[in-house]
Structures are given as C-alpha cells and as structure tokens.
N, C-alpha and C positions, 0 to 999 in steps of 0.2 A: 504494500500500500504506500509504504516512505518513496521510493522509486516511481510510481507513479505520481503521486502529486507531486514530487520534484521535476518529474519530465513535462507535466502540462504547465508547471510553472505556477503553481502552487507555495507562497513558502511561508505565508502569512498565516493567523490565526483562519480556518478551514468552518465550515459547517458542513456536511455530507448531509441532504435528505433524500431518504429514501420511502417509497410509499407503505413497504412492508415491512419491519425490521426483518434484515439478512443475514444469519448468523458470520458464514466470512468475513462480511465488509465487518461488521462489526468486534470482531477478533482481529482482526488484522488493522485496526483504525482506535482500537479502545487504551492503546500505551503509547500515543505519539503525543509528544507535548504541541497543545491549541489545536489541535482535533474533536470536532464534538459530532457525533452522527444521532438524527435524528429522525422520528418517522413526521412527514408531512403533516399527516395531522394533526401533532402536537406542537408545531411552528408557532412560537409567540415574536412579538415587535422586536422584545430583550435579544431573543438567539439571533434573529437576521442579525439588529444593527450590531451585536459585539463583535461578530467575526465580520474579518475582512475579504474573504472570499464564500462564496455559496457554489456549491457542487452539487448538481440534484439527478437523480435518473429520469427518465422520459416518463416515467411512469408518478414520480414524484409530481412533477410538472403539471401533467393530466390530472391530476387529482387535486391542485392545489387551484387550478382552472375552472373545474368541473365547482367547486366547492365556492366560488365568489361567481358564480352564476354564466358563465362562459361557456363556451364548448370546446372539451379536448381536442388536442392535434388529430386524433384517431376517427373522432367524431366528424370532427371537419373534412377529416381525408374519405370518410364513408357519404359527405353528401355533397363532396363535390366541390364543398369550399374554399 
C-alpha cells in the first residue's frame, strides 16, 4: 500500500474511502502514519477537510453521488447520459 500511494504521488496526510470496508486495503493501510480509511458512508466534514489528499474507489464515489441525490456514473452510463 506504502509503494502505491508513493507512486501516485501521494505523500500527505491520505483519506482512502471505500464503499464496503475491504479487509486488505485495510490491513495493508491500518500502520502507515496519516493514513485513515474509511467506508463512504461514515464521511463527516472533520475527515474530508483534515486530510490532505482523498483516494476513493469508483464505487465509493457512486455511492456518495447516489446518496446527495445525483445519479451514479453507472447509472448515467445505463441511460445514456
């Protein structure tokens, strides 16, 4: 996980949201110092603004979309839009 967020450029205090908790990412992301992973739906104002960078999976995304009344990338890909 260190190796990765160093390759994307990553070096700052990190947020990782994911829409399910993932046991890997979160073993692999749970002893790096300013690393915090999160599931989407527990997202408050405090977690976005402390970290300086947000890393979310497409699925996090979707659901953070779907959830302030928008329509998913996935949804939007089904109708065309």
């Amino acid at each position: 996980m260190a190796k990765l967020l160093t390759a994307i450029g990553m070096k700052r205090t990190i947020l990782i949201g994911v829409k399910e908790r993932q046991r890997n990412v979160y073993l692999s992301s749970r002893n790096l110092p300013g690393v915090t992973m999160r599931r989407s739906s527990d997202f408050n104002a405090y977690d976005i603004l402390k970290h300086k960078d947000l890393l979310l999976t497409k699925d996090a995304v979707n659901e953070i979309v779907e959830r302030k009344g928008g329509k998913s990338a996935q949804a939007s890909a089904v109708a065309g839009t």
